[in-house]
mmCIF file of the N, C-alpha and C atoms, coordinates in Angstrom:
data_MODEL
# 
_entry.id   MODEL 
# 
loop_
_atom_site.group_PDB 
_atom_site.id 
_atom_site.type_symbol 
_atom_site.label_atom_id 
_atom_site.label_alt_id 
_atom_site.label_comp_id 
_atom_site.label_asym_id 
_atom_site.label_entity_id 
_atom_site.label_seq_id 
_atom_site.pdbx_PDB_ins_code 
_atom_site.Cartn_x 
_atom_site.Cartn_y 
_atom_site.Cartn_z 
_atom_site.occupancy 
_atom_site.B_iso_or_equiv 
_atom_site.pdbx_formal_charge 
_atom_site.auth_seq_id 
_atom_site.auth_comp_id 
_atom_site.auth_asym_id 
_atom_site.auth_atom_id 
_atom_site.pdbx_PDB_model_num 
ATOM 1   N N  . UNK A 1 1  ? 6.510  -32.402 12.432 1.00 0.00 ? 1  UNK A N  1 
ATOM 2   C CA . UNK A 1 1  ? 6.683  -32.365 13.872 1.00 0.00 ? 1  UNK A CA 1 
ATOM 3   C C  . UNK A 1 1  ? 6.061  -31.085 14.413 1.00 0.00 ? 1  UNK A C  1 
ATOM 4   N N  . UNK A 1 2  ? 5.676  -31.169 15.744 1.00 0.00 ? 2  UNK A N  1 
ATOM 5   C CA . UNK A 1 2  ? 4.334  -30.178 15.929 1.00 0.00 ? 2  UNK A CA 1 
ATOM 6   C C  . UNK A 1 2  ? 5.523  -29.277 16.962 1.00 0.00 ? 2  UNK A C  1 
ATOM 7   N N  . UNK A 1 3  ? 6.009  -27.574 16.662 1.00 0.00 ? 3  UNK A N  1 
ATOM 8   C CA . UNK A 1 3  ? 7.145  -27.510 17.090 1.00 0.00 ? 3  UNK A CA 1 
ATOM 9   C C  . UNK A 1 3  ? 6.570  -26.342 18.568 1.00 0.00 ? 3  UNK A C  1 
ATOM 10  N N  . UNK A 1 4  ? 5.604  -26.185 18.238 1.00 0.00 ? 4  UNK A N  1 
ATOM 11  C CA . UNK A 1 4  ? 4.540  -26.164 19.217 1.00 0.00 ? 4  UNK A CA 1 
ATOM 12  C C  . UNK A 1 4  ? 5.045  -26.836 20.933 1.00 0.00 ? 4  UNK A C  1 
ATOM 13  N N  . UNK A 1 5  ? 4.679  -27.949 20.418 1.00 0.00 ? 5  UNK A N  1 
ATOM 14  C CA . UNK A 1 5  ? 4.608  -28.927 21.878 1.00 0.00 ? 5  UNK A CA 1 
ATOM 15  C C  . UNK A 1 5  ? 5.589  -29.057 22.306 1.00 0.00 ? 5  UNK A C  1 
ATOM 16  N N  . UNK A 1 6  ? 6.977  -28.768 21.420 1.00 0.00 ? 6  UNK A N  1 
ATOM 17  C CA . UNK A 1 6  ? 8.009  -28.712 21.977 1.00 0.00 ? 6  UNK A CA 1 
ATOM 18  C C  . UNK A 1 6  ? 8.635  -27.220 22.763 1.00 0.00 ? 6  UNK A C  1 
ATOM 19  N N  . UNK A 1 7  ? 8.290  -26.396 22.753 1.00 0.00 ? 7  UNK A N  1 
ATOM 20  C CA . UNK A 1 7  ? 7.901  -25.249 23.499 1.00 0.00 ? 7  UNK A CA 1 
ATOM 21  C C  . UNK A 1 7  ? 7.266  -25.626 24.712 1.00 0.00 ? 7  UNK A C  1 
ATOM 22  N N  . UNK A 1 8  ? 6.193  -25.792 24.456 1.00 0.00 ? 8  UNK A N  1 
ATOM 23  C CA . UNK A 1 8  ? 5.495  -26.210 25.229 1.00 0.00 ? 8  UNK A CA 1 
ATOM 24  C C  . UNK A 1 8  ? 6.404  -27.155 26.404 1.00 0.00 ? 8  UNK A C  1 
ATOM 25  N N  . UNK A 1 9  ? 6.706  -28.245 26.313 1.00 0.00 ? 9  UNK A N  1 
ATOM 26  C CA . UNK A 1 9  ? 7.426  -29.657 26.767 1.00 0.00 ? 9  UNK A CA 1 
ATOM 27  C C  . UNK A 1 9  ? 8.716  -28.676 27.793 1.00 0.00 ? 9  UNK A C  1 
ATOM 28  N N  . UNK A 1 10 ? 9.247  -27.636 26.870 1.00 0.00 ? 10 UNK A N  1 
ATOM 29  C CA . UNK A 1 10 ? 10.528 -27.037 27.273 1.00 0.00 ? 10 UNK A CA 1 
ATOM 30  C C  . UNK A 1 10 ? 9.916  -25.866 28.589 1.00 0.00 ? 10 UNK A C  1 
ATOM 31  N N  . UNK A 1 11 ? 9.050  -25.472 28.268 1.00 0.00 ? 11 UNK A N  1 
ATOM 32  C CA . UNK A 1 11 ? 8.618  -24.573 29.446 1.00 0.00 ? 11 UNK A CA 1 
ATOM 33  C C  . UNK A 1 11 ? 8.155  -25.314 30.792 1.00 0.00 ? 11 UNK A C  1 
ATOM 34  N N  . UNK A 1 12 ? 6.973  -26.202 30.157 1.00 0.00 ? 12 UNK A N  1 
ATOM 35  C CA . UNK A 1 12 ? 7.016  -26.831 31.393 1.00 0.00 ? 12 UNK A CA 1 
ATOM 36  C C  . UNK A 1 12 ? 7.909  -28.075 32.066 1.00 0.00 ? 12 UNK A C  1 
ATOM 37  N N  . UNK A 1 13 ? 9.326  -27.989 31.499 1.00 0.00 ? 13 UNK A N  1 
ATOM 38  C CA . UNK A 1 13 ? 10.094 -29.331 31.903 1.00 0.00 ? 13 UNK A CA 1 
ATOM 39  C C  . UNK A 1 13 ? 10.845 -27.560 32.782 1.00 0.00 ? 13 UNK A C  1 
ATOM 40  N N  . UNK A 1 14 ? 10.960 -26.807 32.620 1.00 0.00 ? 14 UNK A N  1 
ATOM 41  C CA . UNK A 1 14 ? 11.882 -25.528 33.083 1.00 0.00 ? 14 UNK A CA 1 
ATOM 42  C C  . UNK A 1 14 ? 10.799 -25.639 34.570 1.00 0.00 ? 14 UNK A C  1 
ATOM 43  N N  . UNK A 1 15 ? 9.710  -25.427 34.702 1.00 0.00 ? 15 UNK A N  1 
ATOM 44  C CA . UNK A 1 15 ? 8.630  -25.376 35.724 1.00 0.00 ? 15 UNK A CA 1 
ATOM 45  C C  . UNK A 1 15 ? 8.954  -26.195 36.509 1.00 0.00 ? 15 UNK A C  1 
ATOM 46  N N  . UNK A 1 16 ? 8.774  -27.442 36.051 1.00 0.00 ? 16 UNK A N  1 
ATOM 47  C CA . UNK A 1 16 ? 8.771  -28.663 37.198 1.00 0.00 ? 16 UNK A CA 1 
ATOM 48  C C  . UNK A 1 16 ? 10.467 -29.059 37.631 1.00 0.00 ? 16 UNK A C  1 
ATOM 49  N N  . UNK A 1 17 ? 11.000 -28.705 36.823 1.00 0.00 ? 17 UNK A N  1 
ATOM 50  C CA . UNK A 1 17 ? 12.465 -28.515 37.524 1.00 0.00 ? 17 UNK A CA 1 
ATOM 51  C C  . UNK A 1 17 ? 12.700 -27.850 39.123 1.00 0.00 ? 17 UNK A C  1 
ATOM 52  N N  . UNK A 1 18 ? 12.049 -26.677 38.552 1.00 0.00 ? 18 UNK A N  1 
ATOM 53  C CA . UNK A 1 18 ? 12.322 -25.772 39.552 1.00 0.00 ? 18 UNK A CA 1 
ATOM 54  C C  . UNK A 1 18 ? 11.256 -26.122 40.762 1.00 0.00 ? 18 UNK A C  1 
ATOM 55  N N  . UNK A 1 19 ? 10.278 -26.648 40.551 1.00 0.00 ? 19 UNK A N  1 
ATOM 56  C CA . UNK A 1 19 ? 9.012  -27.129 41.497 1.00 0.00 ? 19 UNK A CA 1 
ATOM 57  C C  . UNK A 1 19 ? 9.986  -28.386 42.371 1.00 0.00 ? 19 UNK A C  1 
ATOM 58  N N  . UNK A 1 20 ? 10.380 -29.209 41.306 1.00 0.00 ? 20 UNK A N  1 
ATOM 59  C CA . UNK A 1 20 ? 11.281 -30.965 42.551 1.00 0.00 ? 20 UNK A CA 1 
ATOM 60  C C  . UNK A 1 20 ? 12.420 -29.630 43.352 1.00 0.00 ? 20 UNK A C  1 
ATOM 61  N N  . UNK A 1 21 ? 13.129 -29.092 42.469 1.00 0.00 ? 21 UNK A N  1 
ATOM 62  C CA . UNK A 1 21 ? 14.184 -28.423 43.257 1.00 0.00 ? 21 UNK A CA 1 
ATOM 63  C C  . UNK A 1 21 ? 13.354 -27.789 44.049 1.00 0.00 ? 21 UNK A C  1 
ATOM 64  N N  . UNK A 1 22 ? 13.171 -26.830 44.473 1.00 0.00 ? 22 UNK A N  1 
ATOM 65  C CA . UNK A 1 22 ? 12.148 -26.433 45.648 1.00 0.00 ? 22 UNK A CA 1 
ATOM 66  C C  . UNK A 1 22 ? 11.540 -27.472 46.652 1.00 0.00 ? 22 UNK A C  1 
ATOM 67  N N  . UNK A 1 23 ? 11.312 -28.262 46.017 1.00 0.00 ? 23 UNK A N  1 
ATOM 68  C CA . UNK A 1 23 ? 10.444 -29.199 47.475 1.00 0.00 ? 23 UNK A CA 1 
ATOM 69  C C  . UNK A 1 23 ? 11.805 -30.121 47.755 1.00 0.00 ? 23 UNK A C  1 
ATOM 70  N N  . UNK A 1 24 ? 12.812 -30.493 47.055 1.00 0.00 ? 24 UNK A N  1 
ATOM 71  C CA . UNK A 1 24 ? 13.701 -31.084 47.783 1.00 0.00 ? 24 UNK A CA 1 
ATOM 72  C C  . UNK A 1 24 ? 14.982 -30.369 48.823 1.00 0.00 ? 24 UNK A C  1 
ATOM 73  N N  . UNK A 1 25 ? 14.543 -29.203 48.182 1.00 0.00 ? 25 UNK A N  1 
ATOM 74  C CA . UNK A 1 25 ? 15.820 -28.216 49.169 1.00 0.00 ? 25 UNK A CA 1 
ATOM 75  C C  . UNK A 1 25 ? 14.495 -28.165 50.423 1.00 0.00 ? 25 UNK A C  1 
ATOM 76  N N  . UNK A 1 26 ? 13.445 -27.870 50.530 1.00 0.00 ? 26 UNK A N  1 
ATOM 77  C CA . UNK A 1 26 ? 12.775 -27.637 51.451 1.00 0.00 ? 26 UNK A CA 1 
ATOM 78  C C  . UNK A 1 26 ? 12.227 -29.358 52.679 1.00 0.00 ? 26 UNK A C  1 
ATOM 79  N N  . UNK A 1 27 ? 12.440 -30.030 51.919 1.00 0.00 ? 27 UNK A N  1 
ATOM 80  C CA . UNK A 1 27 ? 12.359 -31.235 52.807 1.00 0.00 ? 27 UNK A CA 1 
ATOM 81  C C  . UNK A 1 27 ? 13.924 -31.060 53.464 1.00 0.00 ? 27 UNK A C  1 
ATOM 82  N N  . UNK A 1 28 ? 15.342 -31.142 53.076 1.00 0.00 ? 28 UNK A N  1 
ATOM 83  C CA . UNK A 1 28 ? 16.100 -31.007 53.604 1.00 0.00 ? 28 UNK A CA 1 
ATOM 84  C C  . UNK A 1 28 ? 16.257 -29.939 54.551 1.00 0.00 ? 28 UNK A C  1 
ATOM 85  N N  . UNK A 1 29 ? 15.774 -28.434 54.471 1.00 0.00 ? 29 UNK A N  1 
ATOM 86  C CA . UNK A 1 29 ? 15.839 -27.833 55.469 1.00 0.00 ? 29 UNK A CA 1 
ATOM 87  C C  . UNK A 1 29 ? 15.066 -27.843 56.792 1.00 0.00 ? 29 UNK A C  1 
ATOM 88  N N  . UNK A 1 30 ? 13.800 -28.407 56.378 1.00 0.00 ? 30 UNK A N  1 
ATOM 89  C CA . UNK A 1 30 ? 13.230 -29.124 57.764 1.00 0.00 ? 30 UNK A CA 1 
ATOM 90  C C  . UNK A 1 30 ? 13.838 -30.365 58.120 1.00 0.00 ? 30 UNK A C  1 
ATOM 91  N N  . UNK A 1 31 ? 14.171 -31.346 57.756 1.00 0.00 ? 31 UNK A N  1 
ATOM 92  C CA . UNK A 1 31 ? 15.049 -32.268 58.362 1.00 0.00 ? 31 UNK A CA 1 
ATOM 93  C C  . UNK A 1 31 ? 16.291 -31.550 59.218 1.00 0.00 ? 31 UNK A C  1 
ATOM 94  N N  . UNK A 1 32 ? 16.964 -30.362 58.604 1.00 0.00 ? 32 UNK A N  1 
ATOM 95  C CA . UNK A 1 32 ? 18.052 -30.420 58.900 1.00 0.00 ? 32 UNK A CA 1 
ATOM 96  C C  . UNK A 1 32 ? 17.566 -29.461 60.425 1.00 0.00 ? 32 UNK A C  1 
ATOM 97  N N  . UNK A 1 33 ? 16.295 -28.565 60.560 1.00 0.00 ? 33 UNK A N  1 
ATOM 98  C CA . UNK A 1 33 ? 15.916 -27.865 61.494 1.00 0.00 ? 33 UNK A CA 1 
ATOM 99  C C  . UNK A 1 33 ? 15.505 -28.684 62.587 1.00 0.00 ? 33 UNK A C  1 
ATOM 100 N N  . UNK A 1 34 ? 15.014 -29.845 62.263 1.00 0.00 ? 34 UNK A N  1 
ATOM 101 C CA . UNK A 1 34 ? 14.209 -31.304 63.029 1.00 0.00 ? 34 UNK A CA 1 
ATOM 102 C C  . UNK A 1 34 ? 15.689 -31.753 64.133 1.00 0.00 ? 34 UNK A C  1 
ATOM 103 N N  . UNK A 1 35 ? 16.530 -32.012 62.607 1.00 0.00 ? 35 UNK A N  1 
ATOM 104 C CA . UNK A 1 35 ? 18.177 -32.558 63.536 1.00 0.00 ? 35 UNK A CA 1 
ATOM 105 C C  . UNK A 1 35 ? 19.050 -31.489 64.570 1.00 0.00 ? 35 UNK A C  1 
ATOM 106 N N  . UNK A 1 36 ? 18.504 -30.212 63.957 1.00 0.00 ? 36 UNK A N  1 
ATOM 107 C CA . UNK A 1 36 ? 19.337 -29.231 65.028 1.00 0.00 ? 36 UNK A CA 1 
ATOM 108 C C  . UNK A 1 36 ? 18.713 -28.982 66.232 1.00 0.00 ? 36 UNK A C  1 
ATOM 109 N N  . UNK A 1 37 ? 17.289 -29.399 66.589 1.00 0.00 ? 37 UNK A N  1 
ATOM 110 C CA . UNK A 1 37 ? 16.792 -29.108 67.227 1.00 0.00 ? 37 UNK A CA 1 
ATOM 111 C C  . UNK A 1 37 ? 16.752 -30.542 68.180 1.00 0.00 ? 37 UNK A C  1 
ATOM 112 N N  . UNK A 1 38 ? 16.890 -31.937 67.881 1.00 0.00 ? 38 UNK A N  1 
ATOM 113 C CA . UNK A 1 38 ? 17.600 -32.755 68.557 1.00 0.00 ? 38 UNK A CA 1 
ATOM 114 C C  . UNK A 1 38 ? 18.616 -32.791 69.260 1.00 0.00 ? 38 UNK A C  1 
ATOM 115 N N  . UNK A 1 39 ? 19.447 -32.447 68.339 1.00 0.00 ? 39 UNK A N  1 
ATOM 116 C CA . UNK A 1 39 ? 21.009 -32.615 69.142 1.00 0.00 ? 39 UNK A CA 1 
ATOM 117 C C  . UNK A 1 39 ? 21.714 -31.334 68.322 1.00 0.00 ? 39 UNK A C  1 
ATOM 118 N N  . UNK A 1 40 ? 21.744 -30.288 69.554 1.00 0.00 ? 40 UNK A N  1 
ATOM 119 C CA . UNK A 1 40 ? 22.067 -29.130 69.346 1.00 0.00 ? 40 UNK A CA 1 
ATOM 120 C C  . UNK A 1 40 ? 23.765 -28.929 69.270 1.00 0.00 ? 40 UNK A C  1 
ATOM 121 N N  . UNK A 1 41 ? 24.019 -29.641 70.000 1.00 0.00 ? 41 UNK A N  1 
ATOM 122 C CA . UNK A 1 41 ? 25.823 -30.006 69.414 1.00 0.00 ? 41 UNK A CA 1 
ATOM 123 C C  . UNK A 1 41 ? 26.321 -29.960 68.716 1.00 0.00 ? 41 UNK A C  1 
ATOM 124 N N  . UNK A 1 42 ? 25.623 -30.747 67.484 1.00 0.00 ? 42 UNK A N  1 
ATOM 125 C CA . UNK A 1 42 ? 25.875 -31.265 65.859 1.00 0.00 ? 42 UNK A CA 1 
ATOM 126 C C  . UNK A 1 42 ? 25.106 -30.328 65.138 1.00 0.00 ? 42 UNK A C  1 
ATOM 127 N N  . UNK A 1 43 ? 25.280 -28.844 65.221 1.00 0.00 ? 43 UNK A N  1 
ATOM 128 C CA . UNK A 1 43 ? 24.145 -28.248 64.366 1.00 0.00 ? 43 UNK A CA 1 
ATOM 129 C C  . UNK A 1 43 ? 25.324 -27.856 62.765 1.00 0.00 ? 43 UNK A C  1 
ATOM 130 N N  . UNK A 1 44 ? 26.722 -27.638 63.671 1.00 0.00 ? 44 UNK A N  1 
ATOM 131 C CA . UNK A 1 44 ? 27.532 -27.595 62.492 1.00 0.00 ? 44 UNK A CA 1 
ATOM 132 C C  . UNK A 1 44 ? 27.758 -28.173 61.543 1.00 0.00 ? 44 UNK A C  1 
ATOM 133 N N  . UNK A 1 45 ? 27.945 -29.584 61.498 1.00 0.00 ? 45 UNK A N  1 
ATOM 134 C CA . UNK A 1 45 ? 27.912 -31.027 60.696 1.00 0.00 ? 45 UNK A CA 1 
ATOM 135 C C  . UNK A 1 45 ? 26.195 -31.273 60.132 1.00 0.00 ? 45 UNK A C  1 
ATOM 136 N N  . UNK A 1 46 ? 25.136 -30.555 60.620 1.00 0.00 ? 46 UNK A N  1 
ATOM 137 C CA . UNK A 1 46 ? 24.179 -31.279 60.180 1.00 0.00 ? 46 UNK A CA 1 
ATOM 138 C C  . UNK A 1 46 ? 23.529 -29.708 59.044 1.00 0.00 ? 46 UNK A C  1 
ATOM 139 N N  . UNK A 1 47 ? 24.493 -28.809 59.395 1.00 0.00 ? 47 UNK A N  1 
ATOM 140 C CA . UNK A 1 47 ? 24.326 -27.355 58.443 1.00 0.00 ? 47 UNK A CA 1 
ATOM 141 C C  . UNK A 1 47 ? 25.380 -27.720 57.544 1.00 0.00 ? 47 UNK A C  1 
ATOM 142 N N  . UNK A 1 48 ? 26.437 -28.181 57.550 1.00 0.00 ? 48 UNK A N  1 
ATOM 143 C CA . UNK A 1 48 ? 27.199 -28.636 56.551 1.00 0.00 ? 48 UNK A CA 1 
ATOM 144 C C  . UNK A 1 48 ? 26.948 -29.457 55.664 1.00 0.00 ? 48 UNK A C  1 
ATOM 145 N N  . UNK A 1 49 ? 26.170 -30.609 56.092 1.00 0.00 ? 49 UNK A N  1 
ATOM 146 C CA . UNK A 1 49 ? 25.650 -31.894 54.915 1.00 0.00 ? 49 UNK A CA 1 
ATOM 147 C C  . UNK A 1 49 ? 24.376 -31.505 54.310 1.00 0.00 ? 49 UNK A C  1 
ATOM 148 N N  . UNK A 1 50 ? 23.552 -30.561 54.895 1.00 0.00 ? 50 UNK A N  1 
ATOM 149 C CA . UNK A 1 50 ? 22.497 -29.647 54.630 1.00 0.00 ? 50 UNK A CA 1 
ATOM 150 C C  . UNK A 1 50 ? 22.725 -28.825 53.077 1.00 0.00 ? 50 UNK A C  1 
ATOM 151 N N  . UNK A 1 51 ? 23.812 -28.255 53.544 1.00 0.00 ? 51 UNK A N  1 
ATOM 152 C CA . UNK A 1 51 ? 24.658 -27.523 52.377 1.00 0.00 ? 51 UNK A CA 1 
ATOM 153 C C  . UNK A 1 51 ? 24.866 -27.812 51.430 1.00 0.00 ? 51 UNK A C  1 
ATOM 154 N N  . UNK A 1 52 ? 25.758 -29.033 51.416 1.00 0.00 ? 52 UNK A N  1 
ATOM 155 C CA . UNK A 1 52 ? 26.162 -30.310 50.099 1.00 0.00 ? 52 UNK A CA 1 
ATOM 156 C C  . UNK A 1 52 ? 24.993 -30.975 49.678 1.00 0.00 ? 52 UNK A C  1 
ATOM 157 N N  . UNK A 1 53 ? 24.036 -30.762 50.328 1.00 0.00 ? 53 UNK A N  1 
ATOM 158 C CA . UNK A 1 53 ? 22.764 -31.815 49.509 1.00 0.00 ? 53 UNK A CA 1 
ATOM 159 C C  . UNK A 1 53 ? 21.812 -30.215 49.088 1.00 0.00 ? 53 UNK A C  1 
ATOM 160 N N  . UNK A 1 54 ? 21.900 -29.182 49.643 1.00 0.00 ? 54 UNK A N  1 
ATOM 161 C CA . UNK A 1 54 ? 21.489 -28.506 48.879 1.00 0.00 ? 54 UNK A CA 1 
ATOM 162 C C  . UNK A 1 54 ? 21.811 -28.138 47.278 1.00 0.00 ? 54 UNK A C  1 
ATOM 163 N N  . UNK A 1 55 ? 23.667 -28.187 47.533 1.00 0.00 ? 55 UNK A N  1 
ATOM 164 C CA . UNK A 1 55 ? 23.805 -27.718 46.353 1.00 0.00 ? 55 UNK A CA 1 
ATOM 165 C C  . UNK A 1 55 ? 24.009 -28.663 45.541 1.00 0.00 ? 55 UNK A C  1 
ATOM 166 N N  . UNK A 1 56 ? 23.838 -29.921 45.672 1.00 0.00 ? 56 UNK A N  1 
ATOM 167 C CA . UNK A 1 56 ? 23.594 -30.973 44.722 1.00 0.00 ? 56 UNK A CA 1 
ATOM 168 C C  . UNK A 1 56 ? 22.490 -31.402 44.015 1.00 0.00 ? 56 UNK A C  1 
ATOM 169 N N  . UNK A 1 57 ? 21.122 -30.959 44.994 1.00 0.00 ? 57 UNK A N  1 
ATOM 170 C CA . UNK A 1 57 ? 20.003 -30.615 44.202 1.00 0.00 ? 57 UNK A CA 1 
ATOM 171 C C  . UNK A 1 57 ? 20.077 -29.338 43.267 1.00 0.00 ? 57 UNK A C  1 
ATOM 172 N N  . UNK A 1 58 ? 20.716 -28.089 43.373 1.00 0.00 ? 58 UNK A N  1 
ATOM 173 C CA . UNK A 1 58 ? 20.488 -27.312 42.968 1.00 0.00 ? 58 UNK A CA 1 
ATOM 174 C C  . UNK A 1 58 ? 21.658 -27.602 41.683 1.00 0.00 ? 58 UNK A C  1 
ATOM 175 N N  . UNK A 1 59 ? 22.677 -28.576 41.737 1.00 0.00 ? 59 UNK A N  1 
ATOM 176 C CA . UNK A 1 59 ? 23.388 -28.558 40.056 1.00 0.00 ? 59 UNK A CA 1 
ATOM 177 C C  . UNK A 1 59 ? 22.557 -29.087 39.283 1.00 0.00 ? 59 UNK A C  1 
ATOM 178 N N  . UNK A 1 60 ? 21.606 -30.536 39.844 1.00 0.00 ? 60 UNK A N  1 
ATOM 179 C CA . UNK A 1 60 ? 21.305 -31.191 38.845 1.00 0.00 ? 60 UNK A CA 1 
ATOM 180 C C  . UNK A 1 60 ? 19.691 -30.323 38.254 1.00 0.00 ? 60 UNK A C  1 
ATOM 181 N N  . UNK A 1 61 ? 19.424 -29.521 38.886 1.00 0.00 ? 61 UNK A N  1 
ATOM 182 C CA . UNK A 1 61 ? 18.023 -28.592 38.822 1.00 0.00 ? 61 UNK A CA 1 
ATOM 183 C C  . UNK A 1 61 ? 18.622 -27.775 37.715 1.00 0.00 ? 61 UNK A C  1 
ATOM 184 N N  . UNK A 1 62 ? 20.337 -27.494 38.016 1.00 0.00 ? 62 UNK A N  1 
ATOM 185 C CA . UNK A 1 62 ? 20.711 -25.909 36.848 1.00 0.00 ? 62 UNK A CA 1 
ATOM 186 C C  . UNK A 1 62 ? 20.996 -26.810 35.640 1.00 0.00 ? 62 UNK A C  1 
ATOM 187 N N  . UNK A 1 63 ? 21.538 -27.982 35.558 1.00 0.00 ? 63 UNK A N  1 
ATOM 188 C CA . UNK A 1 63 ? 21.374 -28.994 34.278 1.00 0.00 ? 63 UNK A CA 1 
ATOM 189 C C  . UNK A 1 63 ? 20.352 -29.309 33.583 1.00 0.00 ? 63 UNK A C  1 
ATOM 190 N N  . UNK A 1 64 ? 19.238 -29.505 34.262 1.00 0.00 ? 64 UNK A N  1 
ATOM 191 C CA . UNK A 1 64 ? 17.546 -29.462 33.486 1.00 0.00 ? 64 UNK A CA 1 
ATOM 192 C C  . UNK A 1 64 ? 17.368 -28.191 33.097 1.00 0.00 ? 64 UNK A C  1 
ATOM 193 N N  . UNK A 1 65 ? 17.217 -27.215 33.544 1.00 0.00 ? 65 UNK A N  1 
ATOM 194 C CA . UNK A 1 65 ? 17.039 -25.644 32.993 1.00 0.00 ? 65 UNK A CA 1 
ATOM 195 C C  . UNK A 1 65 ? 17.949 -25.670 32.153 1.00 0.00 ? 65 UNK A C  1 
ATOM 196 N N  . UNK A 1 66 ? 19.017 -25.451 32.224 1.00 0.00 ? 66 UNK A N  1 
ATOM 197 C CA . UNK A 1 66 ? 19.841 -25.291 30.648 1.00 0.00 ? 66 UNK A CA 1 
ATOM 198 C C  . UNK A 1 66 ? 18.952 -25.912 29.559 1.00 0.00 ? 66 UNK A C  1 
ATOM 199 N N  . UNK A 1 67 ? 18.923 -27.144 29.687 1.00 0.00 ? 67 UNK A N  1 
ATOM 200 C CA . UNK A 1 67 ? 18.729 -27.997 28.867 1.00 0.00 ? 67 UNK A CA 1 
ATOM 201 C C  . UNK A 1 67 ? 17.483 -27.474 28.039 1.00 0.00 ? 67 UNK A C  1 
ATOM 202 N N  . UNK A 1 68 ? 16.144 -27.834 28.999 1.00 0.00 ? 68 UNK A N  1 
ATOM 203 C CA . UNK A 1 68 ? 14.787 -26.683 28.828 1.00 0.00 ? 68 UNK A CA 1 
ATOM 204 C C  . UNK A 1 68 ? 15.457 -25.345 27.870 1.00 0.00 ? 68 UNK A C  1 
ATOM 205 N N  . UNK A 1 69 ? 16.100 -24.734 28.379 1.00 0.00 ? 69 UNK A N  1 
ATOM 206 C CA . UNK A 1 69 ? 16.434 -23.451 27.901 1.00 0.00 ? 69 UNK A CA 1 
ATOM 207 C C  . UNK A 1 69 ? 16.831 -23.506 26.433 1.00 0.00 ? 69 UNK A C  1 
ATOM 208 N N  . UNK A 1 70 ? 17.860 -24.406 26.327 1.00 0.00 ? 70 UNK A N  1 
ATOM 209 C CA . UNK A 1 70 ? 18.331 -24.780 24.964 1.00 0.00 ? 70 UNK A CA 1 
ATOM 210 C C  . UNK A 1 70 ? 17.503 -25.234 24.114 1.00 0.00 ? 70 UNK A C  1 
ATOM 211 N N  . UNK A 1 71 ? 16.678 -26.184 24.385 1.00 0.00 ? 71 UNK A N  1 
ATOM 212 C CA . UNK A 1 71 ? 14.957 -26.762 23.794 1.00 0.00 ? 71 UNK A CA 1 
ATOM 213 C C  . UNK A 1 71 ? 14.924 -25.534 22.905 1.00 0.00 ? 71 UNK A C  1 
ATOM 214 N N  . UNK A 1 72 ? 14.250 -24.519 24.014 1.00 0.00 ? 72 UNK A N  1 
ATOM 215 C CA . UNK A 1 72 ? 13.526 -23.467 23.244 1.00 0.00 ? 72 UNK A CA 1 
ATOM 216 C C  . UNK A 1 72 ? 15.116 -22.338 22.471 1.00 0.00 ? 72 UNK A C  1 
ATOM 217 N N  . UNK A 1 73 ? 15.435 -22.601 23.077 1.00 0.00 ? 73 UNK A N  1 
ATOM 218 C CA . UNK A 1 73 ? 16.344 -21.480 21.737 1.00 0.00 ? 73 UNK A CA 1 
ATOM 219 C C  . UNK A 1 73 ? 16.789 -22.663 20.415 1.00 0.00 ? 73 UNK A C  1 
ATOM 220 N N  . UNK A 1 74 ? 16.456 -23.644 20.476 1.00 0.00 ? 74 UNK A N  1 
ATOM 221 C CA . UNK A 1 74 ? 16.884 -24.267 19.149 1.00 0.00 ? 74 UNK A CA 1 
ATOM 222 C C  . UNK A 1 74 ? 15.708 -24.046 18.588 1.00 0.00 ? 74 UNK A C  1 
ATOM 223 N N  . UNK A 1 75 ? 14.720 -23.792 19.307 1.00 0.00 ? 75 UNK A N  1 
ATOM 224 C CA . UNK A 1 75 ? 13.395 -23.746 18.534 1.00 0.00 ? 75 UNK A CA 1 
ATOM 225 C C  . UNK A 1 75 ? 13.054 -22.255 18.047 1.00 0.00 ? 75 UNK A C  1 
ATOM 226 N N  . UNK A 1 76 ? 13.624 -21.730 18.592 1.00 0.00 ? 76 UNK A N  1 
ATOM 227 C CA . UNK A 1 76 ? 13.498 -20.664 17.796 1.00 0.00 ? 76 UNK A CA 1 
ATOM 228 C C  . UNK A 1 76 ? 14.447 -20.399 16.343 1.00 0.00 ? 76 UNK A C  1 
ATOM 229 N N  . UNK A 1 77 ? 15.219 -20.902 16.732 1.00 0.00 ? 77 UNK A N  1 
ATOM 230 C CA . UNK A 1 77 ? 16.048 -21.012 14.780 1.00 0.00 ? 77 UNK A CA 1 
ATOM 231 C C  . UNK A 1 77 ? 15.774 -21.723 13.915 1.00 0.00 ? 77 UNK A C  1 
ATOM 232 N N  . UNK A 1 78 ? 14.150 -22.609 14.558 1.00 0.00 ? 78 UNK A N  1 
ATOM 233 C CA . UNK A 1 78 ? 13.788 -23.451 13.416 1.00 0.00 ? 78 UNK A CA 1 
ATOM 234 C C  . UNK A 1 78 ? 12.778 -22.860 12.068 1.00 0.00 ? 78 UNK A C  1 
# 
């Protein structure tokens, strides 16, 4: 097994993690700037669900990095 590519695989699965997380927290904050700027009323409720979908992208983003992370530290005790 080429333990190589699995390094490899683990760095860039750590990269593109963090690349979807980034563009999905950033589509939500322009939506959520788009909605406050509609209906300025609701900026509380639409900064609140803003919030919860931020940090729901950002658990399942800290679950891939671990994971990535662990990749390479098993690979190093090989």
């Amino acid at each position: 097994m080429e333990y190589g590519l699995i390094g490899l695989a683990a760095g860039l699965g750590a990269g593109l993690v963090t690349m979807g997380a980034a563009m999905g927290i950033g589509k939500i904050t322009a939506a959520a700037a788009e909605a406050t700027g509609r209906q300025p009323e609701a900026a509380n409720d639409i900064r609140t669900t803003a919030l919860i979908m931020s940090a729901l992208i950002e658990g399942v983003a800290l679950f891939c990095a671990v994971t990535c992370f662990l990749l390479q530290g098993a690979l190093a005790s090989m």
